[in-house]
C-alpha positions in Angstrom: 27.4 1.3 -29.1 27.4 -2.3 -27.9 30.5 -2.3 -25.5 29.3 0.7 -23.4 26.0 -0.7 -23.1 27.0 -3.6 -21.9 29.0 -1.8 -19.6 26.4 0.9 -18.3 24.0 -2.5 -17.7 26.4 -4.4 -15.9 27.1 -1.6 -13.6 23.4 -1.3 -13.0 22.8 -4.4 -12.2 25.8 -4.3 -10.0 24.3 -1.4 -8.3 21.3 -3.3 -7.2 21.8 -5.4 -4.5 23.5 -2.3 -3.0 20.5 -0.5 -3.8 18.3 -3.1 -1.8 20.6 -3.4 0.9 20.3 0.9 1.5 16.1 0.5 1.5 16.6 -2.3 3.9 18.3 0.1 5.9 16.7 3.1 5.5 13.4 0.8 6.2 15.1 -0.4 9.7 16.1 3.0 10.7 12.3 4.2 10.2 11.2 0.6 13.1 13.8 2.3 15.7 12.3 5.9 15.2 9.2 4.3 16.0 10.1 2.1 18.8 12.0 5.3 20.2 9.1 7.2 19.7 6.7 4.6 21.3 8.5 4.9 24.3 9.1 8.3 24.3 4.5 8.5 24.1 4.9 5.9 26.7 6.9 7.9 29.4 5.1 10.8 28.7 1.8 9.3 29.0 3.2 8.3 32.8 4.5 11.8 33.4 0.9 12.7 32.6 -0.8 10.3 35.1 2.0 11.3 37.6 1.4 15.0 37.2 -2.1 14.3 37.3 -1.9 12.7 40.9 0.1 15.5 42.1 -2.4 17.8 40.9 -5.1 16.1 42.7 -3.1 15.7 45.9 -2.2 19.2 45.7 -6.1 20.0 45.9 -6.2 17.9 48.7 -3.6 19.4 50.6 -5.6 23.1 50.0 -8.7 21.4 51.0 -6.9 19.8 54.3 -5.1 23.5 54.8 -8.0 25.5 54.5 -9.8 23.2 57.4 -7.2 23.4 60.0 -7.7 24.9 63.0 -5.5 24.9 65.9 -3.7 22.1 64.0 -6.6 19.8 64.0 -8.7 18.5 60.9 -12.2 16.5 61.8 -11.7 13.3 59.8 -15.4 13.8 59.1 -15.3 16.7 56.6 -11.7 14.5 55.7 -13.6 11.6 54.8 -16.6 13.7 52.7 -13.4 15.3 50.5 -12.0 11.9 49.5 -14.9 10.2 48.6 -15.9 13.5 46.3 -12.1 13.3 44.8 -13.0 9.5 43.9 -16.3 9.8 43.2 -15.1 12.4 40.1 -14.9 10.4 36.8 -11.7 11.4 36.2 -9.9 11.1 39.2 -8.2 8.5 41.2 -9.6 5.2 42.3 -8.4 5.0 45.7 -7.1 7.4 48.9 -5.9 6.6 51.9 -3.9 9.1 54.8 -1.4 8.0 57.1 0.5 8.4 59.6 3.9 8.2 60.7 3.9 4.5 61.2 2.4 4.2 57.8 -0.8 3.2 59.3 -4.6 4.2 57.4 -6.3 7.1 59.1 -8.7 7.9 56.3 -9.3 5.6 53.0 -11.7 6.2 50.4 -12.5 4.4 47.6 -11.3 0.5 46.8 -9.3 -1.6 49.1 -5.9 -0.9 48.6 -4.5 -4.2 49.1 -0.6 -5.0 50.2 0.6 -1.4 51.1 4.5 -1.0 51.0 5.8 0.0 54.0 7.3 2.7 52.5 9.2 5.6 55.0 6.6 8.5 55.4 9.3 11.5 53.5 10.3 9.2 51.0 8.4 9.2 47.4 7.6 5.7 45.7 5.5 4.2 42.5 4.5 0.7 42.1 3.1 0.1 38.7 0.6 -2.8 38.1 -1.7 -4.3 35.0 -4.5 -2.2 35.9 -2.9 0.6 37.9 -0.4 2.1 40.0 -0.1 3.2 43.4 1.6 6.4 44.2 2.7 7.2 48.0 3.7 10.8 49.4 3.6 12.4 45.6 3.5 16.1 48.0 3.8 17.5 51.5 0.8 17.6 53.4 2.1 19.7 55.7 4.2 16.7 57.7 6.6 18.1 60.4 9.9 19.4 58.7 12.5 22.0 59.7 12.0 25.2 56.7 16.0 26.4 55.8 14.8 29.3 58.0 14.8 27.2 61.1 10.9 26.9 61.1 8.8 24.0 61.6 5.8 23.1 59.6 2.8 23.1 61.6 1.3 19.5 62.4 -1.8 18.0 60.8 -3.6 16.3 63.2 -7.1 14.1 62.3 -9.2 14.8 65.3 -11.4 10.9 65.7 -15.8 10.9 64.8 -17.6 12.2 67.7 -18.7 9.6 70.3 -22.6 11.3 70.8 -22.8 8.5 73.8 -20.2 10.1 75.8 -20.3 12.6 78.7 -20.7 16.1 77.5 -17.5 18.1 76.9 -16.5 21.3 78.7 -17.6 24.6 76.6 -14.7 26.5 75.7 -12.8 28.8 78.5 -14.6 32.1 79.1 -18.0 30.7 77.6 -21.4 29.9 79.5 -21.6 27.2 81.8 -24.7 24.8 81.9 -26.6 25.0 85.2 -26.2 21.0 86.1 -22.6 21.3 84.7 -20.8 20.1 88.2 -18.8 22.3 90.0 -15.4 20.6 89.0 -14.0 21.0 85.3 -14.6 18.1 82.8 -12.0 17.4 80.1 -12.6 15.3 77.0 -9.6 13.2 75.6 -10.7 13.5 71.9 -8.0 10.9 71.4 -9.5 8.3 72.8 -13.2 9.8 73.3 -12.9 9.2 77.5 -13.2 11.9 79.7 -11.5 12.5 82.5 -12.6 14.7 85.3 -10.1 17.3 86.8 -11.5 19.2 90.7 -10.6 22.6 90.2 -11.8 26.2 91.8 -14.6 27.7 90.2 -13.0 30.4 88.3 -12.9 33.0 85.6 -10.5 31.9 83.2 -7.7 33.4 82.6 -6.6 35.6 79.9 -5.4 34.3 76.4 -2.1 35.3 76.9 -2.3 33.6 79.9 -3.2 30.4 78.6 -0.9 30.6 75.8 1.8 31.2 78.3 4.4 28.2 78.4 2.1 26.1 75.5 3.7 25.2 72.3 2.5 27.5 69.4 1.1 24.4 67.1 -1.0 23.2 70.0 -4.7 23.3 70.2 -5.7 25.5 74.1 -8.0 22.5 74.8 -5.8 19.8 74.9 -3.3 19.0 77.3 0.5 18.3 76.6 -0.2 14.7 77.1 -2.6 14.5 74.8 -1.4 16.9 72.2 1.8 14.2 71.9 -0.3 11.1 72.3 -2.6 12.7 69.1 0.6 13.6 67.2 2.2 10.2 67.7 -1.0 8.5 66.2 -3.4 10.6 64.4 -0.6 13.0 62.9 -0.9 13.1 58.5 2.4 12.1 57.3 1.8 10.9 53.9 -1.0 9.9 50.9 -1.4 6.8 49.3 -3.3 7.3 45.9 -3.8 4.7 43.2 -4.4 5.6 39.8 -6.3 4.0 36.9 -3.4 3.0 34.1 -6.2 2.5 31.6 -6.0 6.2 29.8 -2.2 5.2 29.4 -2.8 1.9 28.2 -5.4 3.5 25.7 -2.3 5.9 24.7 -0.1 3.4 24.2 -2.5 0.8 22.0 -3.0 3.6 20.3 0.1 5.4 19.3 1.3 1.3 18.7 -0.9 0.8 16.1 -0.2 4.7 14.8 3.9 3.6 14.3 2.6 0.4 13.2 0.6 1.8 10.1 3.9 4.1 9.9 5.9 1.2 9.7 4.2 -0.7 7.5 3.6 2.7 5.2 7.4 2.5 5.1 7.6 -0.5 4.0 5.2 -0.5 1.4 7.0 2.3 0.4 10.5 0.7 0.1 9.3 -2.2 -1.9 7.9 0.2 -4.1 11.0 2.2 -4.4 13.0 -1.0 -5.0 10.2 -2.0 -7.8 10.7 1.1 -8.7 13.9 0.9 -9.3 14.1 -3.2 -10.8 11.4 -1.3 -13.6 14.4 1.4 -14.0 16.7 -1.2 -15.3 14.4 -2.9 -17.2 13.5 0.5 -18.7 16.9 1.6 -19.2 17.7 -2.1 -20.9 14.4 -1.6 -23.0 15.8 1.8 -24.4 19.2 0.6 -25.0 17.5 -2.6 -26.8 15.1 -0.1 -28.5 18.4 2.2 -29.7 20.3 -1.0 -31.1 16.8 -2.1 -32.6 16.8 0.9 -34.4 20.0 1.0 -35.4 19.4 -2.3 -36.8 16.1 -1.5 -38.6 18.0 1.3 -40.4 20.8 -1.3 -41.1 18.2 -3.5 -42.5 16.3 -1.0 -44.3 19.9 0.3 -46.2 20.1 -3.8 -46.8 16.6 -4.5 -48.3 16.8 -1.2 -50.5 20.2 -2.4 -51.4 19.0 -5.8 -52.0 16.1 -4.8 -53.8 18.4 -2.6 -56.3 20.7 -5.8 -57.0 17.1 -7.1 -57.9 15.8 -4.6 -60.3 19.5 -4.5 -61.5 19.5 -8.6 -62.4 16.4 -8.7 -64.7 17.8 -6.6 -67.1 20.5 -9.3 -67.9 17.7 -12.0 -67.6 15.8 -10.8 -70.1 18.6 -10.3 -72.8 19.7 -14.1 -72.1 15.8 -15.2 -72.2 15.6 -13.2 -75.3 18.8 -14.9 -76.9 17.2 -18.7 -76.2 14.1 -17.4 -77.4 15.8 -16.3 -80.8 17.7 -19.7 -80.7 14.8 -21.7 -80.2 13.1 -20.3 -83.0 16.3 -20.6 -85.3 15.4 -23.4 -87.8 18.6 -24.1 -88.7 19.3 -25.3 -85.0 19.1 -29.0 -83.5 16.0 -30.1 -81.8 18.7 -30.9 -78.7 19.6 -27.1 -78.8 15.8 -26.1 -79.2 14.9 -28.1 -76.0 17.8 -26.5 -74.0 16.8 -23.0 -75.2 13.2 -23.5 -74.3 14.5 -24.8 -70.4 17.0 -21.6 -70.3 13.8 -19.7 -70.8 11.4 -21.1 -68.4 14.6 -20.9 -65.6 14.9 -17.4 -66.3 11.1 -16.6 -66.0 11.0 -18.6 -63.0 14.1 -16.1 -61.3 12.5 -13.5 -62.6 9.4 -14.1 -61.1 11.1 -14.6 -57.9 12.8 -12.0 -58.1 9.4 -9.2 -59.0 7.9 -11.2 -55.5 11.1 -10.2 -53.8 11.2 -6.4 -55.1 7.0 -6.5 -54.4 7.9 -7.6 -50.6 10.6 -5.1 -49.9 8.6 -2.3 -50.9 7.4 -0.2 -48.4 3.6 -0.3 -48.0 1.8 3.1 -48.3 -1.8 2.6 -47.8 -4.3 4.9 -49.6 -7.7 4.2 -48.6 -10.8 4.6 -50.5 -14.0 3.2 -50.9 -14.2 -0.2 -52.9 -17.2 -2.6 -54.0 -15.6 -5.6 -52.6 -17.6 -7.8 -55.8 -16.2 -5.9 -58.2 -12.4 -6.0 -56.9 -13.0 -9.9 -56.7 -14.7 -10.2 -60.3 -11.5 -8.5 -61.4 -9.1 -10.8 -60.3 -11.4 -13.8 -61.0 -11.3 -12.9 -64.4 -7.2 -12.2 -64.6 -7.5 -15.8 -62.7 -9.9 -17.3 -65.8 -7.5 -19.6 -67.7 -5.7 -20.7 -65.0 -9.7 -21.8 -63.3 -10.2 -23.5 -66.6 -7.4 -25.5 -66.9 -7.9 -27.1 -63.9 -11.5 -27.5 -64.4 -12.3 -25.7 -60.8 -15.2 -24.9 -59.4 -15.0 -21.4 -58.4 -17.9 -19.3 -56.6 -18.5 -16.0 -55.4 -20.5 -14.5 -52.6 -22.8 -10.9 -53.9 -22.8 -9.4 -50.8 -22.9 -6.2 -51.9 -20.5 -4.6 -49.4 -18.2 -1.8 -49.9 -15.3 -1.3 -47.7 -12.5 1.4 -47.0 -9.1 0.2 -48.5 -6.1 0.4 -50.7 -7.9 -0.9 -54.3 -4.2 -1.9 -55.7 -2.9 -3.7 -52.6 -6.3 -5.6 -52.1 -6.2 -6.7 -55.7 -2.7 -8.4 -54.8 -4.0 -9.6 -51.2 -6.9 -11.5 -53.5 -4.7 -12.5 -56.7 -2.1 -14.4 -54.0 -4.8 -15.8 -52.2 -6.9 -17.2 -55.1 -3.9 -18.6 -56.9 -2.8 -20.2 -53.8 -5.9 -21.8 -53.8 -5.6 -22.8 -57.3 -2.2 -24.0 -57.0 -3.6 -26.4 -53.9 -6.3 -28.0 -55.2 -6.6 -31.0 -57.4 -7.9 -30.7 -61.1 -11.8 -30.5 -60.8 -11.6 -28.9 -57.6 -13.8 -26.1 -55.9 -12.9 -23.0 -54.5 -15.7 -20.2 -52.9 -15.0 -16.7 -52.4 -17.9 -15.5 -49.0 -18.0 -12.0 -47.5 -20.2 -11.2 -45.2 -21.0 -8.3 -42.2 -19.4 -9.4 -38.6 -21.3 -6.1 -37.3 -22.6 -2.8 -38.2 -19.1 -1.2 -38.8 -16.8 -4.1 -39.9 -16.9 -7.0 -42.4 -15.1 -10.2 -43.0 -14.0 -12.4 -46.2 -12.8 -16.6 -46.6 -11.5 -17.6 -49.3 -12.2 -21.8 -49.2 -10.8 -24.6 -51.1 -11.0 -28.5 -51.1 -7.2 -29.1 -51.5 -5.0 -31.0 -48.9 -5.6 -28.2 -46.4 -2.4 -26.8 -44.2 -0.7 -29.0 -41.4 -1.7 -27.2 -37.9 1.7 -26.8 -37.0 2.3 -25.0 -40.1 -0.9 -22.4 -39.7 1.7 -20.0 -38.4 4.7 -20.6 -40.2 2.9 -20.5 -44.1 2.9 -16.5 -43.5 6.8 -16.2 -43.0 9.0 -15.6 -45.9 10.3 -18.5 -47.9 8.0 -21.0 -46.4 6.2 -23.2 -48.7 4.4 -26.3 -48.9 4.9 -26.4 -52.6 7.5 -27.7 -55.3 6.3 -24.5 -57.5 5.8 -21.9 -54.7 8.4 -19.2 -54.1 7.7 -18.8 -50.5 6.9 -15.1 -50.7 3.2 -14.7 -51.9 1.8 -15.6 -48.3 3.9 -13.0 -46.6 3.3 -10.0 -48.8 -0.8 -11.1 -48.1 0.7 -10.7 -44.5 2.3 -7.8 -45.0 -0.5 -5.9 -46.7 -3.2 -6.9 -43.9 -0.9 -5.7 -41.3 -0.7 -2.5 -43.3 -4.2 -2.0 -43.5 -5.0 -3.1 -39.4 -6.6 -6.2 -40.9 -5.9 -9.5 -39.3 -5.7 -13.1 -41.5 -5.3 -16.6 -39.9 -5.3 -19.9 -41.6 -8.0 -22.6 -40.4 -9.3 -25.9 -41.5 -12.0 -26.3 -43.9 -13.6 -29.3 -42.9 -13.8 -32.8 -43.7 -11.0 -31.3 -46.2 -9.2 -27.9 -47.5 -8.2 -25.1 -46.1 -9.8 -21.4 -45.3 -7.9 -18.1 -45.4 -10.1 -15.8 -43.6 -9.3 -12.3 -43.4 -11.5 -9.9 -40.3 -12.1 -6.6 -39.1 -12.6 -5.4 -43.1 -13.8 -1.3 -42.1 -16.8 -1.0 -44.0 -16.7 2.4 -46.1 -19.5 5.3 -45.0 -21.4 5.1 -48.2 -21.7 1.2 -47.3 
């Protein structure tokens, strides 16, 4: 399984910078959507305005229609129609009419301020910070030929009344004022100067008459002269309109910040993808670890059970060779050289064979029955198994009656004890002192410190005391610390090592479940 791990990993990892490259990509290709989409908002938002201004001059041009007559418009009811068109919240912020030479008939509104001489049939735009200024955006009925041979009717802005000058004529055929002189009195309503023609005192003649020989698109009052003169300078030829940019500007700020959000969505996105993906190989690494961990567990397992067979297997030889120095030893007949040897082939074999029960006891696999146990009574027992060792060494040994019954395995805390107080014993000096306390740590767990006076445990070796084979001792196998481990970690319990001060150490085990009936 090893090789095509290492394989499948390799190629992983080989596939990642190509994976970061592709959401680089794919996160660039999502800024020029956006960018292409801005700008698509952006010219629509000006087809908007623009369509807007045509729709507005399009009113305008029904308005001006609708007050024609005889191809005149006064520039009074002109003038009241702009100012209502700017004076509307929505519409445009100035107006102007002109005329052929580009000159302002009629403006409403604010200033506009360096008009383009722009030709009167020809359409133009000029876009600034705060606006933009559209000229001729329709026909206002400007003189043009129609594909049927036809000529638009001309617009002409008839000039304010002058109230100061003379009276004009009535209209042919109507009543004539008694101090009206007998000659005919025409008005120039050009210029606003009359003029006085002598003619016969007359009835006037009929309409067709008077329409007889006069261009259709001319009004009956006006003379030829002053029907071109009018046309030449008062005629409408184009609209000048300026428009507030600011609803487009709002548009754009906001559809900017819109694909910004997008954009930066996207790219929170990728970097998650590509953590995403980084946690997939880690993942993928973790299960292959986890596999070959497993395998190796079960590898280990076969080992220890093997291992713990060769064990069991060895003491049975042991004991016939301990048995056979025994008898030799007690043989009277033998040298006191031979005696001595026998008795040190003895105590080597009970020393292997001890190490050897502590190996078989720490390769067995820990099955924890719990149960209720007075924690006194378990620690009176093993003080007692404990007595002659105590009393060789003269030690002072102590126990705490806290009366406190907790939930565990009886048989594996005897052992967790038994290692624990003969470690102590082992540590200290002859007339030492060694106190067993137990206490509550809260209403549902307990603890319990074993203390001694001995030399106490080196900090750098707090940790390392619990691993197999470690000892600080000539006599110490090395293996009594880490089945206590063993056991505690079986039972959710924890241990640690501390100093006992000015001298000794403590072994404290925590987080002792008390039992219900406690």
């Amino acid at each position: 399984m090893g090789e095509p791990d290492t394989l499948f990993t390799s190629r992983m990892m080989k596939r990642k910078p190509l994976v970061y490259w592709l959401l680089l990509v794919v996160w660039c290709v999502v800024i020029a959507w956006q960018v292409i989409e801005h700008d698509r908002v952006t010219t629509s938002a000006r087809a908007a305005l623009k369509n807007r201004s045509r729709a507005i001059a399009s009113t305008l041009s029904l308005v001006i229609r609708s007050q024609r007559r005889f191809g005149v418009v006064r520039q009074e009811n002109l003038e009241s129609a702009l100012k209502e068109l700017v004076a509307s919240g929505d519409g445009p912020m100035s107006l102007a009419l002109l005329n052929a030479s580009n000159e302002v008939l009629i403006a409403a509104g604010q200033p506009i301020q360096e008009l383009e001489k722009t030709g009167a049939t020809q359409e133009a735009e000029r876009w600034d910070s705060g606006s933009v200024t559209l000229v001729n955006s329709i026909d206002l009925g400007a003189p043009r030929v129609t594909p049927e041979g036809e000529t638009n009717p001309s617009t002409v802005v008839l000039p304010p009344r002058d109230l100061t000058a003379a009276p004009r004529n009535p209209p042919p055929g109507g009543p004539r004022p008694e101090t009206e002189p007998p000659e005919r009195r025409a008005t120039n309503l050009l210029g606003g100067v009359t003029t006085n023609q002598t003619e016969p005192d007359r009835p006037p003649p009929p309409r067709e008459a008077r329409r007889q020989g006069r261009p259709p698109d001319r009004p009956f009052w006006l003379t030829a002269a002053e029907w071109q003169s009018m046309k030449e300078k008062r005629n409408l030829h184009g609209l000048v309109m300026v428009m507030s940019t600011e609803p487009l500007r709002a548009a754009r700020i906001e559809d900017f910040w819109l694909r910004c959000i997008i954009c930066a969505f996207a790219g929170i996105s990728m970097v998650g993808v590509g953590l995403a993906w980084q946690n997939l190989l880690k993942l993928s690494g973790l299960q292959l670890r986890l596999v070959r961990a497993s395998e190796l567990n079960s590898h280990l397992k076969e080992m220890n059970l093997a291992a713990a067979g060769l064990a069991h297997e060895t003491r049975n030889p042991l004991n016939i060779i301990r048995g056979l120095a025994h008898m030799i030893s007690k043989e009277p007949a033998v040298s006191a050289g031979i005696q001595q040897r026998s008795r040190e082939i003895t105590d080597e074999v009970d020393r292997v064979t001890g190490q050897l029960n502590e190996f078989i006891n720490y390769s067995r696999p820990r099955e924890v029955r719990r149960s209720p146990v007075v924690l006194n009574a378990v620690i009176g027992d093993v003080v007692r198994a404990l007595q002659s060792d105590v009393e060789d060494k003269l030690i002072r040994l102590t126990t705490d009656d806290a009366g406190l019954t907790i939930s565990a395995d009886e048989k594996l805390l005897r052992q967790v004890l038994f290692n624990l107080l003969l470690n102590g014993i082992q540590a200290v000096e002859r007339g030492g002192e060694i106190q067993v306390v137990c206490q509550k740590s809260g209403s549902t767990e307990a603890w319990l410190e074993i203390r001694d006076n001995g030399p106490g445990v080196p900090a750098e070796h707090r940790q390392e005391i619990f691993k197999p084979y470690f000892t600080t001792t000539q006599k110490g196998t090395g293996l009594g610390l880490a089945v206590v481990q063993q056991i505690v970690l079986a039972h959710g319990w924890e241990i640690e090592c501390l100093p006992n001060d000015p001298k000794g150490a403590i072994f404290r085990l925590s987080r002792l479940p008390l039992s219900i009936k406690a």
